[in-house]
N, C-alpha and C positions, 0 to 999 in steps of 0.2 A: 846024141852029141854031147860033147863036154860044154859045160857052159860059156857065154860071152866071157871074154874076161877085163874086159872094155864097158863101163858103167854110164848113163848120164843120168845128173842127178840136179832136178831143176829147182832149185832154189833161189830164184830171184824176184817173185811175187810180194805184192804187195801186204798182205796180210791182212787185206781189210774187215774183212771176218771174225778176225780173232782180237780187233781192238777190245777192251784197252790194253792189252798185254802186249800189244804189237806197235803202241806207241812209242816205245826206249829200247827193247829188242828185235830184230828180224823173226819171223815166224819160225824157220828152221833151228833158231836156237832156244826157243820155249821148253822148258821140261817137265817129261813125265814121266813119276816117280825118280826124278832123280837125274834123269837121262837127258840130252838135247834130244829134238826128235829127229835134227840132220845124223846123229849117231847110232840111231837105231836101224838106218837107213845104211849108212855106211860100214855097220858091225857084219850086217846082213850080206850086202855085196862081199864083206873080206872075206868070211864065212864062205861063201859060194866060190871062192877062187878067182872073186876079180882083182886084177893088177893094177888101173888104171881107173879113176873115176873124175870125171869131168863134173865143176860144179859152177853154173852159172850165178853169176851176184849182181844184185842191181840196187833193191833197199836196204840202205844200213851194212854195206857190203864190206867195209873194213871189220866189222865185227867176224863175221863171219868166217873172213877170209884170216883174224886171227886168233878163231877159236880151231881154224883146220891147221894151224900149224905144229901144234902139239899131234896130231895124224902121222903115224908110220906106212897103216897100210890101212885100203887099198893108196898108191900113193895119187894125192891131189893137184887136179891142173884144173888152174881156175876161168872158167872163160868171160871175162867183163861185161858186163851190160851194163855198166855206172853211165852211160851218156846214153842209152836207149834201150827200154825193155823191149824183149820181142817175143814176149807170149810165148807159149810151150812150142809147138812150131817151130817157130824163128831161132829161138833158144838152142834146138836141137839143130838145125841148117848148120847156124854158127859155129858151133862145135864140130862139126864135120870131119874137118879138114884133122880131128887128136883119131879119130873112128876108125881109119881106115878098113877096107870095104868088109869086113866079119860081123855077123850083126851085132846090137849091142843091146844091153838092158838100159830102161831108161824109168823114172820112179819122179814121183815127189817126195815132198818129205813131209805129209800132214796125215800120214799113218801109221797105225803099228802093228802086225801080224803076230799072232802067236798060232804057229805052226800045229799041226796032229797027225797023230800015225806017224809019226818020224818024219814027213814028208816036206821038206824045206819050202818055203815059196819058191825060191827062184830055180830049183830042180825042178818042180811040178813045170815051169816053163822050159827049160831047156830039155829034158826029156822029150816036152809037147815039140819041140820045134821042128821044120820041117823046112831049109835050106831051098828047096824047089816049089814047093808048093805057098809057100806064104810069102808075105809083107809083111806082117805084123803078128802078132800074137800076145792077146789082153788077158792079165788073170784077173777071171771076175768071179768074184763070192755070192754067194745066195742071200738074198735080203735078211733072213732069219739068222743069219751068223754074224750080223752085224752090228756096230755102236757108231753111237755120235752121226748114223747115217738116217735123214728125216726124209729122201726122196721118192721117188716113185719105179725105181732102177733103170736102167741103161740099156740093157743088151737084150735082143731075144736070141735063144743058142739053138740052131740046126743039129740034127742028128750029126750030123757029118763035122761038127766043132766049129764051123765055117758061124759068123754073126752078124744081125742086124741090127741096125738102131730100133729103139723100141717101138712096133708100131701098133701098141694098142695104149688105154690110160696106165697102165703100169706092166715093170718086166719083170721076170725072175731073178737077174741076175745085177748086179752093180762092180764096175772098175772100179779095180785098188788102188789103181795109180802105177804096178807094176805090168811093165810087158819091156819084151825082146821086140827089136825091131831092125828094118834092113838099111845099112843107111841109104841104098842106092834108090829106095823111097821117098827117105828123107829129102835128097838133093835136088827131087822133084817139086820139092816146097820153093813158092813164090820168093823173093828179094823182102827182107823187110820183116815185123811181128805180121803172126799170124798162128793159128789155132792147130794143134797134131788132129784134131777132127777132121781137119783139111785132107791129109794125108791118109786118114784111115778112108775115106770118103774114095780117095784114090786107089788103098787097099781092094776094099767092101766094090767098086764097082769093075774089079780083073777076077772075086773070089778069092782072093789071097787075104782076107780078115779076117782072123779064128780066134778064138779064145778058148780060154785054159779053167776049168773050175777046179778052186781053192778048195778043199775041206776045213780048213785052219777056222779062226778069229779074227776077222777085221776090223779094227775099230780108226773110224775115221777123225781126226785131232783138227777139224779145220775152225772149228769154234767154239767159244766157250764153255759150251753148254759137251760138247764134244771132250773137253778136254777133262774137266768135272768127269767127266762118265768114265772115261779112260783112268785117272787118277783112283777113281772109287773101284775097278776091276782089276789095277795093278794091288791096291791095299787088301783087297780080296784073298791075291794071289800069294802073299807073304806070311 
């Protein structure tokens, strides 16, 4: 398939993680080497051929909302949560109504991917995608390809790409924060915040949750010590 060309992009968290930096700025406009990291984020979707990208704001959201307006493409519709955060989830419901029914990519923004083999991230998903058979579709990296990530990973991956939450002490695989998703999923989600776990919960129990492996870089920007590491692999790269 050609890709979504329909984005969401959740940036309305609180940042608490990444205090003190997230005291005076929103987490999405923190930069590494140079860059915000909502633009690494949104270089990526133009890149891929999305038209549209939806960006929810809820902390510090005037900033935000006018660091997006020097943005030509993809171009920005902003969905407000200044009077109620509603969790990634809720975040995603909300926006619903900009989605109409084609799936759509949906990301944070406390990561950075450097790509290999020519293989874009968000092709590796849209290629993977499968219109009939899925709800969702997670790209998840291999522990070993990873930064800024101290976890125990997320996913265990079936032959058949199909995944489950992890059920032993640790998994092979860890979400990027990027996936394709349907919204007619989505609109299965409760009134109100609440968790996209929800949802995949509701994927994962019809078979329709799969996931996508990365080959690329992922480094994850969600805390200090995160951001440090990424800053010292961007100066690497120069």
């Amino acid at each position: 398939m050609t890709g979504p060309k329909t984005a969401m992009v959740l940036a309305a968290g609180l940042g608490t993680r990444m205090r003190p930096f997230t005291d005076e700025i929103p987490k999405p406009l923190i930069e590494v080497g140079g860059k915000a990291l909502i633009d690494y984020t949104l270089d990526r979707f133009r890149d891929a051929g999305v038209i549209e990208a939806i960006v929810n704001v809820h902390y510090r959201a005037d900033q935000i909302e006018a660091h997006l307006r020097a943005r030509t493409a993809p171009q920005i519709i902003i969905s407000d949560e200044r009077g109620r955060l509603l969790e990634t989830g809720g975040g995603l419901k909300k926006a619903c109504p900009h989605f109409g029914a084609a799936p759509v990519f949906c990301t944070n923004t406390d990561a950075i991917m450097f790509d290999q083999n020519g293989k874009d991230a968000c092709a590796v998903l849209s290629d993977a995608w499968n219109n009939q058979t899925m709800d969702a579709l997670l790209l998840l990296a291999p522990i070993a390809q990873t930064s800024g990530y101290d976890g125990k990973g997320d996913f265990d991956h079936a032959q058949d790409e199909r995944i489950s939450f992890r059920t032993k002490d640790t998994a092979p695989c860890v979400f990027t924060g990027l996936q394709i998703i349907s919204p007619s999923l989505i609109e299965e989600g409760p009134d109100g915040p609440f968790s996209t776990k929800y949802l995949w919960d509701l994927a994962a129990k019809r078979g329709k949750l799969f996931g996508a492996r990365y080959d690329g870089y992922w480094m994850h920007v969600g805390d200090p010590d995160g951001l440090e590491k990424a800053e010292r692999f961007l100066a690497r790269g120069k």
